[in-house]
N, CA, C and O atoms as a CHARMM CRD file, in Angstrom:
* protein
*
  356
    1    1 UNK  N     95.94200  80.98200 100.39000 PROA 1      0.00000
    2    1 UNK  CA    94.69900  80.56800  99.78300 PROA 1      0.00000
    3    1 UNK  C     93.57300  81.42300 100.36600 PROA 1      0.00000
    4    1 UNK  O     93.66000  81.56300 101.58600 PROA 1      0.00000
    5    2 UNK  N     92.31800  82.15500  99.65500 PROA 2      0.00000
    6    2 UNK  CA    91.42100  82.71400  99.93500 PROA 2      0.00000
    7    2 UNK  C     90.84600  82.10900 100.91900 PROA 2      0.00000
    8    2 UNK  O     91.03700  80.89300 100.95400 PROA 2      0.00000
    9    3 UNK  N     90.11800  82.61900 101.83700 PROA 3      0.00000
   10    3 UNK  CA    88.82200  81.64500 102.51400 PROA 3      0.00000
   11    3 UNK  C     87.85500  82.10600 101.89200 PROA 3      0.00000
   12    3 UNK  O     87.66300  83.12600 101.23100 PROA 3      0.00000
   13    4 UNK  N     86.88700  80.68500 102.35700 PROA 4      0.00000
   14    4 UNK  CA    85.22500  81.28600 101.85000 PROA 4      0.00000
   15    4 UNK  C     84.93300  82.04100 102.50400 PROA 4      0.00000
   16    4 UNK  O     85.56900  82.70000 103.32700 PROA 4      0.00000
   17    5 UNK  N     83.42200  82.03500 102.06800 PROA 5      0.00000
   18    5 UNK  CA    82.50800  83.27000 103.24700 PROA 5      0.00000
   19    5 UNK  C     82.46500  82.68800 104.50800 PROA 5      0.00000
   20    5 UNK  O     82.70000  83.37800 105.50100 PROA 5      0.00000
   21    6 UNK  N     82.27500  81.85300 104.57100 PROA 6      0.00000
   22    6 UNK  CA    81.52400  80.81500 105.88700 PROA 6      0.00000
   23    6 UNK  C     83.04900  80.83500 106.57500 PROA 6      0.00000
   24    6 UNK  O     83.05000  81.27900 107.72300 PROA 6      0.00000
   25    7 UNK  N     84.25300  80.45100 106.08400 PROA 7      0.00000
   26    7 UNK  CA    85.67700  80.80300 106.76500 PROA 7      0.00000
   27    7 UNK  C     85.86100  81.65600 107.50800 PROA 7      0.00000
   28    7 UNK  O     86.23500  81.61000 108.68000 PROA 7      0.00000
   29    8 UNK  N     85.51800  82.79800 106.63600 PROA 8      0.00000
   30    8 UNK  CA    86.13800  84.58900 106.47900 PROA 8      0.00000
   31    8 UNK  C     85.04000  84.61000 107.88100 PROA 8      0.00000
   32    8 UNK  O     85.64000  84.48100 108.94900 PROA 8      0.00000
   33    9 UNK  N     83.68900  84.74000 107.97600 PROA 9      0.00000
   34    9 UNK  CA    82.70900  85.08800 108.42800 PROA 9      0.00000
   35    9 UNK  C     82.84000  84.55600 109.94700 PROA 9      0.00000
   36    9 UNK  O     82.70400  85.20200 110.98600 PROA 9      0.00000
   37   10 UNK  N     83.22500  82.83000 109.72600 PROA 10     0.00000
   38   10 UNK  CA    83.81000  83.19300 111.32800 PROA 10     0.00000
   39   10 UNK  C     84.97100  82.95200 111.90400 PROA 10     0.00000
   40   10 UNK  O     85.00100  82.72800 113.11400 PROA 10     0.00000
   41   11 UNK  N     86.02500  82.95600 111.20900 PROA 11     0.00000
   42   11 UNK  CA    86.76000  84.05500 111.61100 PROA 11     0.00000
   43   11 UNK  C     86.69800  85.37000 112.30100 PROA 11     0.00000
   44   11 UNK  O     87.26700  85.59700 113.36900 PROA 11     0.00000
   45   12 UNK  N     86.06400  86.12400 111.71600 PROA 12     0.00000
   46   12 UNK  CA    85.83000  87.39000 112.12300 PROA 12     0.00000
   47   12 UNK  C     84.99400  87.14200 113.43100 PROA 12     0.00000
   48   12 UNK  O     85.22000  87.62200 114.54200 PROA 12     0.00000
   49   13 UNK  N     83.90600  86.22700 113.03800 PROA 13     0.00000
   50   13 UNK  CA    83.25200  86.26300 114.51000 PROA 13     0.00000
   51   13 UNK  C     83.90900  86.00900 115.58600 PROA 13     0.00000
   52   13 UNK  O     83.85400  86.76400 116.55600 PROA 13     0.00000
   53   14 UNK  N     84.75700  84.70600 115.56500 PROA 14     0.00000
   54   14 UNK  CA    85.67200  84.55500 116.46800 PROA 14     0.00000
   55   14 UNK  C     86.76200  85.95100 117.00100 PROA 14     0.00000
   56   14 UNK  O     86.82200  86.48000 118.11100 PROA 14     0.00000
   57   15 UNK  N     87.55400  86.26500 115.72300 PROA 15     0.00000
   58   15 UNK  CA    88.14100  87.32700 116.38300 PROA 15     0.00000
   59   15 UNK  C     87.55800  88.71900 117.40800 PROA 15     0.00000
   60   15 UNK  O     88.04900  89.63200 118.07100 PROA 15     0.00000
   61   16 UNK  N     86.27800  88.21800 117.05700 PROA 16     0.00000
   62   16 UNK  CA    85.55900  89.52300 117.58500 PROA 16     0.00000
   63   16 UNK  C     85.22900  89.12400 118.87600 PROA 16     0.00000
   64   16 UNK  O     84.85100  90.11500 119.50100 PROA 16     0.00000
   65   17 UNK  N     85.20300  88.06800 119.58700 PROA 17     0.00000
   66   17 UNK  CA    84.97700  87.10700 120.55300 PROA 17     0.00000
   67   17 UNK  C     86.06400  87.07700 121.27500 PROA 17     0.00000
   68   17 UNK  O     86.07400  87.35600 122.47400 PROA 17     0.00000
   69   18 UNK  N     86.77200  86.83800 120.80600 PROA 18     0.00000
   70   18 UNK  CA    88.55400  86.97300 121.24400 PROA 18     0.00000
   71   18 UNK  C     89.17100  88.56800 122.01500 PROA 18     0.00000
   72   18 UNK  O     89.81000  88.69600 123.06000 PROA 18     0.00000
   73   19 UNK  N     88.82400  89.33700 121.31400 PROA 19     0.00000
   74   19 UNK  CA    88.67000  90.81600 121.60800 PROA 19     0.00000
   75   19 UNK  C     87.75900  90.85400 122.78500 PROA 19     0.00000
   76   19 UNK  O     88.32800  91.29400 123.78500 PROA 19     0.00000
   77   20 UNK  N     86.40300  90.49500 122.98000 PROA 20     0.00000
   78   20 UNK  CA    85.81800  90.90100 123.86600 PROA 20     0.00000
   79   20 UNK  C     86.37000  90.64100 124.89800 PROA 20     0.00000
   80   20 UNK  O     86.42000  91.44100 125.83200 PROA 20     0.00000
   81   21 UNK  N     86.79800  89.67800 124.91700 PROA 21     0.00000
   82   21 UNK  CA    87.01700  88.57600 126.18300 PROA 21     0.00000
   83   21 UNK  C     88.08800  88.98900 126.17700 PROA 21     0.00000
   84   21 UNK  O     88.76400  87.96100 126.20800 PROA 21     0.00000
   85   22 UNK  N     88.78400  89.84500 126.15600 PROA 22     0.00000
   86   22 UNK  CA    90.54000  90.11200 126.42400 PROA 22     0.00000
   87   22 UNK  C     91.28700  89.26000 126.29800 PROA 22     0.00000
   88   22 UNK  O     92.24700  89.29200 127.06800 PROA 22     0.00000
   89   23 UNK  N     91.20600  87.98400 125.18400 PROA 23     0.00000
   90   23 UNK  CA    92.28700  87.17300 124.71000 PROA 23     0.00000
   91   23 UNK  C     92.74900  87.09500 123.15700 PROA 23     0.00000
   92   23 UNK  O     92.36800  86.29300 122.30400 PROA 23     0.00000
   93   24 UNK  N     93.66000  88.13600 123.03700 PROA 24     0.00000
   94   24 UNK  CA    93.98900  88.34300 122.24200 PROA 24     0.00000
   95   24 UNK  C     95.40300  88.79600 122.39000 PROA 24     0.00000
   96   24 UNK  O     95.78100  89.91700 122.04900 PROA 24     0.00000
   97   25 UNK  N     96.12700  87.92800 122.88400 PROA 25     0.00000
   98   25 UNK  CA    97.71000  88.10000 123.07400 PROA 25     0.00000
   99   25 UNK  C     99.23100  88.37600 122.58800 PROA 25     0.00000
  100   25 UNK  O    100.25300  88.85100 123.08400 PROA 25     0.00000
  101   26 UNK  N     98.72800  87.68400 121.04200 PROA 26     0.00000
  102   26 UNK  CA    99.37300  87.93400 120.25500 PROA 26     0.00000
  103   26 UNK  C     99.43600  88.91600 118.48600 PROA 26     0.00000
  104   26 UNK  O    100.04800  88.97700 117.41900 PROA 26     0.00000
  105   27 UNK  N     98.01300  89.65900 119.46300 PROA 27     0.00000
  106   27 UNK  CA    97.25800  90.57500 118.48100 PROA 27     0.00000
  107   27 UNK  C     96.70000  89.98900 117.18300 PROA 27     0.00000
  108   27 UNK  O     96.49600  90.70900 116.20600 PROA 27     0.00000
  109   28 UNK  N     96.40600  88.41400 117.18400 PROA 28     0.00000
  110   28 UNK  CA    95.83600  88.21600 115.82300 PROA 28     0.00000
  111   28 UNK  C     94.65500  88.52300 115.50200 PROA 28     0.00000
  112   28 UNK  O     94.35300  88.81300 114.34500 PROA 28     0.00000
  113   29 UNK  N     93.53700  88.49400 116.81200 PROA 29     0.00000
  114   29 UNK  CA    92.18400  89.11900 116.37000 PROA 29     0.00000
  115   29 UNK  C     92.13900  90.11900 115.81500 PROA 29     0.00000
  116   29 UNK  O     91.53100  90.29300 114.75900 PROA 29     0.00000
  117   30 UNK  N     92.87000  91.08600 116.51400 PROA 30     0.00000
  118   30 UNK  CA    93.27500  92.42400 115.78200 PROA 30     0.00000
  119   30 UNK  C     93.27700  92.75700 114.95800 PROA 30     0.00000
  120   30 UNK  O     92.57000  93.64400 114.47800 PROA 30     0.00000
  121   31 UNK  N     94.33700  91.96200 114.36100 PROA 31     0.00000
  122   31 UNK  CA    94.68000  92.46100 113.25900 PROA 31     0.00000
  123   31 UNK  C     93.68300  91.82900 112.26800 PROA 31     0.00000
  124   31 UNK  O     92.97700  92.49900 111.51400 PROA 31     0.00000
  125   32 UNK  N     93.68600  90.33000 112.33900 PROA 32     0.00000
  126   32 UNK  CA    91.81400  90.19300 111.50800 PROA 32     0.00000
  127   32 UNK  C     91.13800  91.39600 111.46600 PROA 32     0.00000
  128   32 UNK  O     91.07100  92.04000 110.41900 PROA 32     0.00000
  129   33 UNK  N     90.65300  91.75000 112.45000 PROA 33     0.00000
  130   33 UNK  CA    89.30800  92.57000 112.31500 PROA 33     0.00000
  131   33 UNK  C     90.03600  93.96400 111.65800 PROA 33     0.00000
  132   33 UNK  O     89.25100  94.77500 111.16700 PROA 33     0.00000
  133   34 UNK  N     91.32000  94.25300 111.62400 PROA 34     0.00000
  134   34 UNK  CA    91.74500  95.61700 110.88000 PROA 34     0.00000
  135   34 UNK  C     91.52100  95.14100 109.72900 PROA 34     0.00000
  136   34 UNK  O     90.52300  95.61000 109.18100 PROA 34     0.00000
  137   35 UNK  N     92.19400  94.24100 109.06400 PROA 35     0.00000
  138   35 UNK  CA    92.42700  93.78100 107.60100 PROA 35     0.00000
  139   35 UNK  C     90.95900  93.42300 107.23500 PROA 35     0.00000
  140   35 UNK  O     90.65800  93.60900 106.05600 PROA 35     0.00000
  141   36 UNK  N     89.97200  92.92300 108.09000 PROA 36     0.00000
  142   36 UNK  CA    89.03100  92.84500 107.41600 PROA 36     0.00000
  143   36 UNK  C     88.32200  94.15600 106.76700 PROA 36     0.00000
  144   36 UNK  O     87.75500  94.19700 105.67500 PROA 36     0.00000
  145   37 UNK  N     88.48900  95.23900 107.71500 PROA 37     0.00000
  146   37 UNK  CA    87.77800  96.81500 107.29400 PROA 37     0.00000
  147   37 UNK  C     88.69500  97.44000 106.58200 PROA 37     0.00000
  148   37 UNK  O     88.17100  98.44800 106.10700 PROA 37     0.00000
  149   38 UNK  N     89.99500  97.33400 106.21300 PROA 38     0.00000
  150   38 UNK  CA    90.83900  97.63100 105.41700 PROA 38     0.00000
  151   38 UNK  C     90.35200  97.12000 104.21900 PROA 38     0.00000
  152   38 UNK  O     89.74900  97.81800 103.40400 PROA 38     0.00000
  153   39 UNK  N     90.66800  95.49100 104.01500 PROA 39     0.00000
  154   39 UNK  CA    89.74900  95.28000 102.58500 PROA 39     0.00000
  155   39 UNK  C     88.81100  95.54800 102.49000 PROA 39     0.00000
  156   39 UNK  O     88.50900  95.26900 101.33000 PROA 39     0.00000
  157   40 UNK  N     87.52700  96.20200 103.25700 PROA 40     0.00000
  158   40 UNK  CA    86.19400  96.45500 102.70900 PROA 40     0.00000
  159   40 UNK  C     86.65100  97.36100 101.85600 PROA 40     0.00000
  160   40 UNK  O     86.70800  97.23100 100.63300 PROA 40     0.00000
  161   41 UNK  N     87.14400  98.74800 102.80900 PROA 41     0.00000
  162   41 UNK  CA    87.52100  99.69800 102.67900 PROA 41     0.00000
  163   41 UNK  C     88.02900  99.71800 101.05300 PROA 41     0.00000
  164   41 UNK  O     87.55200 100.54300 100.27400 PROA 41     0.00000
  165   42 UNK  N     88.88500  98.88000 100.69300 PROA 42     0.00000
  166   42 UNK  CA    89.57400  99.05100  99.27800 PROA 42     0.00000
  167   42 UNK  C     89.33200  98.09500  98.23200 PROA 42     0.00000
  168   42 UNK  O     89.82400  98.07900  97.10300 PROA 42     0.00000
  169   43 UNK  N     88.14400  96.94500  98.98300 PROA 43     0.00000
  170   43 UNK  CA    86.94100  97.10900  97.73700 PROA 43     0.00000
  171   43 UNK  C     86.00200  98.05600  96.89600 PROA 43     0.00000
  172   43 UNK  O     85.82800  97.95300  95.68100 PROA 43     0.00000
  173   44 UNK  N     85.36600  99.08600  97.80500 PROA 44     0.00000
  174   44 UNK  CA    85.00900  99.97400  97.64800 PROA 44     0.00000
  175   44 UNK  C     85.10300 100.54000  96.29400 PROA 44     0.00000
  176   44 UNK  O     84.43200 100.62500  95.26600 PROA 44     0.00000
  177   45 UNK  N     87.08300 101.14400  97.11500 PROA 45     0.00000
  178   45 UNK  CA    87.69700 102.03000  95.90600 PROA 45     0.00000
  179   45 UNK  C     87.60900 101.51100  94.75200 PROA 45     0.00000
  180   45 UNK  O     87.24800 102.25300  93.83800 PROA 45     0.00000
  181   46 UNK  N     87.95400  99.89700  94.41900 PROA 46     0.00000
  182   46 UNK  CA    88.24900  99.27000  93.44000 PROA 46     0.00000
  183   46 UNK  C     87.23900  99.07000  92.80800 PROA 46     0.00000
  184   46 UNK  O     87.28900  99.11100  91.57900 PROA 46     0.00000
  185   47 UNK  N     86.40500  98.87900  93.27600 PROA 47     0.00000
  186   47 UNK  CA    84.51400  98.98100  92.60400 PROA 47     0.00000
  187   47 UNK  C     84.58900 100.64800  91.66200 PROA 47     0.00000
  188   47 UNK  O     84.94900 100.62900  90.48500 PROA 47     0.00000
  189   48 UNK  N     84.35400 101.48400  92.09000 PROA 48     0.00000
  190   48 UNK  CA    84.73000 102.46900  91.60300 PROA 48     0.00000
  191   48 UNK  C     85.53900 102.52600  90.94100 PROA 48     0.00000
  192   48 UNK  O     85.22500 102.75200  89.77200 PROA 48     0.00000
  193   49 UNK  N     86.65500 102.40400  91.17300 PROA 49     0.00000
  194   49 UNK  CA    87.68700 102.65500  90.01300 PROA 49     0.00000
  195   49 UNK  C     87.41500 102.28800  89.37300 PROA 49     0.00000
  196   49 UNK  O     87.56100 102.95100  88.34500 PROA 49     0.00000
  197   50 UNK  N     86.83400 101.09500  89.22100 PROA 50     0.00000
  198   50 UNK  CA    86.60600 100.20700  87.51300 PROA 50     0.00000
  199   50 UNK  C     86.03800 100.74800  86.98200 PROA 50     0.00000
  200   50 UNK  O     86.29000 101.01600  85.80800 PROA 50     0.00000
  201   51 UNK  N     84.64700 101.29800  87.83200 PROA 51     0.00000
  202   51 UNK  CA    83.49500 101.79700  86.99000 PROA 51     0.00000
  203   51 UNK  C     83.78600 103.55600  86.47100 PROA 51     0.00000
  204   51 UNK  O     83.06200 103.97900  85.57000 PROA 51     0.00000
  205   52 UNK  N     84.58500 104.26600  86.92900 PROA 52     0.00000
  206   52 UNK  CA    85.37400 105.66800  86.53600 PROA 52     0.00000
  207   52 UNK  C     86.05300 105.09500  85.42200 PROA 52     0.00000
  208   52 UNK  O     85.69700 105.57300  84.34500 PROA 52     0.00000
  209   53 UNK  N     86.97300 104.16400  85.36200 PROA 53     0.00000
  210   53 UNK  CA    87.75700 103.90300  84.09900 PROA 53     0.00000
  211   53 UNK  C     86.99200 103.03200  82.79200 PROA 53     0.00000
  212   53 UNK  O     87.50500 103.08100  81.67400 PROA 53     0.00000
  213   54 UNK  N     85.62200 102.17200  83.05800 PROA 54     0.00000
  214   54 UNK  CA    84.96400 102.02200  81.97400 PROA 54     0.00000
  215   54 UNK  C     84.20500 102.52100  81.47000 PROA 54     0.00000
  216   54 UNK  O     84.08700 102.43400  80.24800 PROA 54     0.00000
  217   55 UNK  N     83.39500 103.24100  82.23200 PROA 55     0.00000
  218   55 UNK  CA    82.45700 104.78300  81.38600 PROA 55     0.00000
  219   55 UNK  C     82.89200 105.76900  81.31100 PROA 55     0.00000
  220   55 UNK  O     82.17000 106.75100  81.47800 PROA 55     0.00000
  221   56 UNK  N     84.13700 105.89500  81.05200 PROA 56     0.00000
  222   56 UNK  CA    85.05200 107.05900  80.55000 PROA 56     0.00000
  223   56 UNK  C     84.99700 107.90500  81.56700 PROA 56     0.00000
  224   56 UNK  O     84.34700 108.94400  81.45400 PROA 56     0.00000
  225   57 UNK  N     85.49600 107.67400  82.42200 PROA 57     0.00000
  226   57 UNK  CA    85.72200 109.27800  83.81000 PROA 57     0.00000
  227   57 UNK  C     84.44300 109.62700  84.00800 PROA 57     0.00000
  228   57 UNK  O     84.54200 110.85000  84.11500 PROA 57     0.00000
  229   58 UNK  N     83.40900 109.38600  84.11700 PROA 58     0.00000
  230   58 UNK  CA    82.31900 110.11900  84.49900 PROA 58     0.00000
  231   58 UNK  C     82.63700 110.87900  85.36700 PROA 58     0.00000
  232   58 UNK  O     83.72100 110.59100  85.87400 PROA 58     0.00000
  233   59 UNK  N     81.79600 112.37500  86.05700 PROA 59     0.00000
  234   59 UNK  CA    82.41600 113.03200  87.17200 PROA 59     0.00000
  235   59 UNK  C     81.90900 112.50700  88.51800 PROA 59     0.00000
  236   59 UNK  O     82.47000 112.73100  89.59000 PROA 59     0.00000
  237   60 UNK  N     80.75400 111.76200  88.35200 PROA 60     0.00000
  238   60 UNK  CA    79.93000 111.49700  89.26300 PROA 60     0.00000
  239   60 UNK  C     80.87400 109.91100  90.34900 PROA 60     0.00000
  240   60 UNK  O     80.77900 109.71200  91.56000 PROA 60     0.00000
  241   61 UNK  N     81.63100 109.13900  89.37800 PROA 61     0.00000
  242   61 UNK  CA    82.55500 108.28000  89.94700 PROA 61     0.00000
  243   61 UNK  C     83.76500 108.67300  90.17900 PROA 61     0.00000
  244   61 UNK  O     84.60000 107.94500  90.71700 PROA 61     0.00000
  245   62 UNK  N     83.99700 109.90400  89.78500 PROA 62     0.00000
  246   62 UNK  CA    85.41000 110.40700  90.35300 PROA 62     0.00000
  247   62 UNK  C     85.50400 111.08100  91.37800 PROA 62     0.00000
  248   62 UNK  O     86.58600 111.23300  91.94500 PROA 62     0.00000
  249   63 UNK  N     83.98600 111.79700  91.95500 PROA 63     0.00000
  250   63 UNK  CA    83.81700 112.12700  93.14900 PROA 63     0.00000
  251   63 UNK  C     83.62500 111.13200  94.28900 PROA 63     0.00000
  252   63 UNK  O     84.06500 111.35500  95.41700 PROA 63     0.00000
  253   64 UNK  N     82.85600 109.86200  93.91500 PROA 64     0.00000
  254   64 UNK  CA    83.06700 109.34800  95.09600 PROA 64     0.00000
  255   64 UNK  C     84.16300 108.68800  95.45000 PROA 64     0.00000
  256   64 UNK  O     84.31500 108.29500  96.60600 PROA 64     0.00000
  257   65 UNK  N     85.23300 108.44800  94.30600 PROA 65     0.00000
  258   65 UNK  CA    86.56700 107.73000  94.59400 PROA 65     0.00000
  259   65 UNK  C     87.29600 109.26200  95.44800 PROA 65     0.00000
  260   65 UNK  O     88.25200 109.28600  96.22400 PROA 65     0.00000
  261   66 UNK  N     86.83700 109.88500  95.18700 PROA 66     0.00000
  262   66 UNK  CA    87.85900 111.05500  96.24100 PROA 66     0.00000
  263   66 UNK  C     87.25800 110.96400  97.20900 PROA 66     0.00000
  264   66 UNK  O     87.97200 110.83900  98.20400 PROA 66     0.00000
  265   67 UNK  N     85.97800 110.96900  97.42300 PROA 67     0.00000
  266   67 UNK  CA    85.72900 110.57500  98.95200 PROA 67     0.00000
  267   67 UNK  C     86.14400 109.76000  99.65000 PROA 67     0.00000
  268   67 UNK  O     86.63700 109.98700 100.75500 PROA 67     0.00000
  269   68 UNK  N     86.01200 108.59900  99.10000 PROA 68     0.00000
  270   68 UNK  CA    86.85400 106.81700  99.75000 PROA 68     0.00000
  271   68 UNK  C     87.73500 107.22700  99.82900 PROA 68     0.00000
  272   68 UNK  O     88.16800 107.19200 100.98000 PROA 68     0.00000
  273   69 UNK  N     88.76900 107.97700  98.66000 PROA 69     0.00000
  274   69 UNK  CA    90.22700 107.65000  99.58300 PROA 69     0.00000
  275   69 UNK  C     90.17200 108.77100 100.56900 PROA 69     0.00000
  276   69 UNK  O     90.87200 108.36700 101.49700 PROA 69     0.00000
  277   70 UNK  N     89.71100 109.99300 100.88700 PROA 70     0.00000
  278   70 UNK  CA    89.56800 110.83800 101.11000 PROA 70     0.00000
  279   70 UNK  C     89.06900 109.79400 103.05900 PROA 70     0.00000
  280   70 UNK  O     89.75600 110.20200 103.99500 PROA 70     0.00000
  281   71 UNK  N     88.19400 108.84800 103.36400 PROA 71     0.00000
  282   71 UNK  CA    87.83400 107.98300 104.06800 PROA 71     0.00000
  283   71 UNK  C     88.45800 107.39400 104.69800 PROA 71     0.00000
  284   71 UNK  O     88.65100 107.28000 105.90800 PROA 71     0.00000
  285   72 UNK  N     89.09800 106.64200 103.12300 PROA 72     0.00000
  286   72 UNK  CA    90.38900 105.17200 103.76400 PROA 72     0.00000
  287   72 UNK  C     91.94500 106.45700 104.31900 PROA 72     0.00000
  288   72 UNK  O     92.83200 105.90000 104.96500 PROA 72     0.00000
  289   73 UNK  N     92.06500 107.40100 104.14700 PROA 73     0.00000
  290   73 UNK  CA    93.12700 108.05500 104.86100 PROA 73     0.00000
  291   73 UNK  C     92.57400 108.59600 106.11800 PROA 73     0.00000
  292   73 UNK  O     93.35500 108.84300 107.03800 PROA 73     0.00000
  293   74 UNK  N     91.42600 108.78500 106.24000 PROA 74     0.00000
  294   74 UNK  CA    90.90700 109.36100 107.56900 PROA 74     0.00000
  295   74 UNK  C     90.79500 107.74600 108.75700 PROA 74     0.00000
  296   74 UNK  O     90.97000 107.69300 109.97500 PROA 74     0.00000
  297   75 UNK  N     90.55100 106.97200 108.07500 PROA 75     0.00000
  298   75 UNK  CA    90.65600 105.72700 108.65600 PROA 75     0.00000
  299   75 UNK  C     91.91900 105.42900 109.11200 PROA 75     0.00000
  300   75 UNK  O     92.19200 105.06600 110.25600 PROA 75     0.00000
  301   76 UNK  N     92.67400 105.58500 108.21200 PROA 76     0.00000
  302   76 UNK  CA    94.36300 105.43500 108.45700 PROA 76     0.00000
  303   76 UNK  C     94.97600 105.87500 109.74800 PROA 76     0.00000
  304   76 UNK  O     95.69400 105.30400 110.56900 PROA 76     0.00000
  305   77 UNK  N     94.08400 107.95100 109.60000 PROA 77     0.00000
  306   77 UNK  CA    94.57200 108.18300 110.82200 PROA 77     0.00000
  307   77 UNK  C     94.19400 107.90300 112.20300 PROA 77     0.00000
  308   77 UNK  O     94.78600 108.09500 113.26500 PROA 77     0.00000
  309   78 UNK  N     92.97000 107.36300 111.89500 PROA 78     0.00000
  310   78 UNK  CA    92.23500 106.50800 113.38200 PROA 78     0.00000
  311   78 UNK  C     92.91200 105.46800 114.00000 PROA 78     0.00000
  312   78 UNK  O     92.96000 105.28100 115.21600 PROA 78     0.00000
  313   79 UNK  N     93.39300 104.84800 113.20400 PROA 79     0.00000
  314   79 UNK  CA    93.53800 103.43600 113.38100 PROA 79     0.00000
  315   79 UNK  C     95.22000 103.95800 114.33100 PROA 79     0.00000
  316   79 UNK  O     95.49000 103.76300 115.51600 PROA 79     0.00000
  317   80 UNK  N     95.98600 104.57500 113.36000 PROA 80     0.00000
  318   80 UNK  CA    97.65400 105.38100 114.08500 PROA 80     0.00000
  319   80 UNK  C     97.23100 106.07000 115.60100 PROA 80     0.00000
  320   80 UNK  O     98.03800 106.11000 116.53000 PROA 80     0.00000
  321   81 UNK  N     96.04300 106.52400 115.68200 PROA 81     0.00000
  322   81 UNK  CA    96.09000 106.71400 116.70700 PROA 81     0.00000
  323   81 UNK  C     95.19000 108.58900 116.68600 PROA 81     0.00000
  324   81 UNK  O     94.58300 109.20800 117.56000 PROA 81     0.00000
  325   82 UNK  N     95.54900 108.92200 115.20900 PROA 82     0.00000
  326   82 UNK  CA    95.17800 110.64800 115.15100 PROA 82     0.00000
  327   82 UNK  C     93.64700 110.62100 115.21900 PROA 82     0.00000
  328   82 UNK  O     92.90800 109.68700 114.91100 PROA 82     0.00000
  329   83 UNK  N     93.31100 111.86800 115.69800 PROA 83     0.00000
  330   83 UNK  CA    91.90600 111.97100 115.74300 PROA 83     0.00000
  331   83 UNK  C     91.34500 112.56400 114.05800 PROA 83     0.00000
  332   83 UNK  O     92.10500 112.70200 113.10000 PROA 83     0.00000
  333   84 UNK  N     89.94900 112.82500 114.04600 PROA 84     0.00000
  334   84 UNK  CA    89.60600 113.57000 112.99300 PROA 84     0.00000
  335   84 UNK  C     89.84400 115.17100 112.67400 PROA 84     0.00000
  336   84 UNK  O     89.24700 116.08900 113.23600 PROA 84     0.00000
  337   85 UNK  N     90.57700 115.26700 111.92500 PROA 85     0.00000
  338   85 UNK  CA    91.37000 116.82400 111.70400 PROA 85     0.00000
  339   85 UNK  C     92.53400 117.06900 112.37600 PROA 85     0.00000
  340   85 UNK  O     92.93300 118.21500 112.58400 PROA 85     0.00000
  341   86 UNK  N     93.27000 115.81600 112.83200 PROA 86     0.00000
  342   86 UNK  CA    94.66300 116.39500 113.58000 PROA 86     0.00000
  343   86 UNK  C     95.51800 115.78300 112.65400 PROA 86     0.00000
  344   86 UNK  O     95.45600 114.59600 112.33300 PROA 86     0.00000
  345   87 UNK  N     96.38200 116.67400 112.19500 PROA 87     0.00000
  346   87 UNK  CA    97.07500 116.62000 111.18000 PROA 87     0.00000
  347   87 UNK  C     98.71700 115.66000 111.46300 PROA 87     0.00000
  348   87 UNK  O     99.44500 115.11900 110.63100 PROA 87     0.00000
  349   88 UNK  N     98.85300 115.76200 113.00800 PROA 88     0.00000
  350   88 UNK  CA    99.91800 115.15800 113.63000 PROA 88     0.00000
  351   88 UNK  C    101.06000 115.99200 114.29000 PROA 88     0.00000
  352   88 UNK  O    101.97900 115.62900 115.02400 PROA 88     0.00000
  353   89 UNK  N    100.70600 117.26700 113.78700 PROA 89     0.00000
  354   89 UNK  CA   101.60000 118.27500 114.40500 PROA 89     0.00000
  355   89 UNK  C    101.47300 118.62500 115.91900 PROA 89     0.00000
  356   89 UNK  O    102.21900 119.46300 116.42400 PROA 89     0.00000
């Protein structure tokens, strides 16, 4: 089941509380606070996408959907551990 805002909101606060304080043992704050910037992250895209696929491809929404994902993969590699421009090799 979704949470509300007021749920979601503290939640997050909590997890973020949890983190500070080094109790977070079983990594659930964690992973809250990933999944929360993960879904921002691919709201984003999905905002966009809609709006690229209902005004017919504009170029101006197809550039910023290459940026986001272009973002949410640079995020990806942060999160694994890679820095910015290390390819993993």
């Amino acid at each position: 089941m979704k949470p509300t805002a007021n749920q979601l909101s503290g939640a997050l606060k909590r997890a973020q509380e949890m983190r500070a304080q080094g109790e977070d043992p079983d990594y659930l704050a964690q992973s809250v606070i990933y999944l929360q910037r993960r879904d921002a992250m691919l709201e984003r895209i999905l905002l966009h996408l809609e709006r690229y696929l209902q005004f017919g491809h504009p170029e101006e929404e197809h550039s910023k959907l290459i940026r986001l994902v272009d973002d949410a993969r640079e995020m990806e590699r942060i999160e694994k551990g890679a820095g910015k421009g290390d390819f993993g090799l």
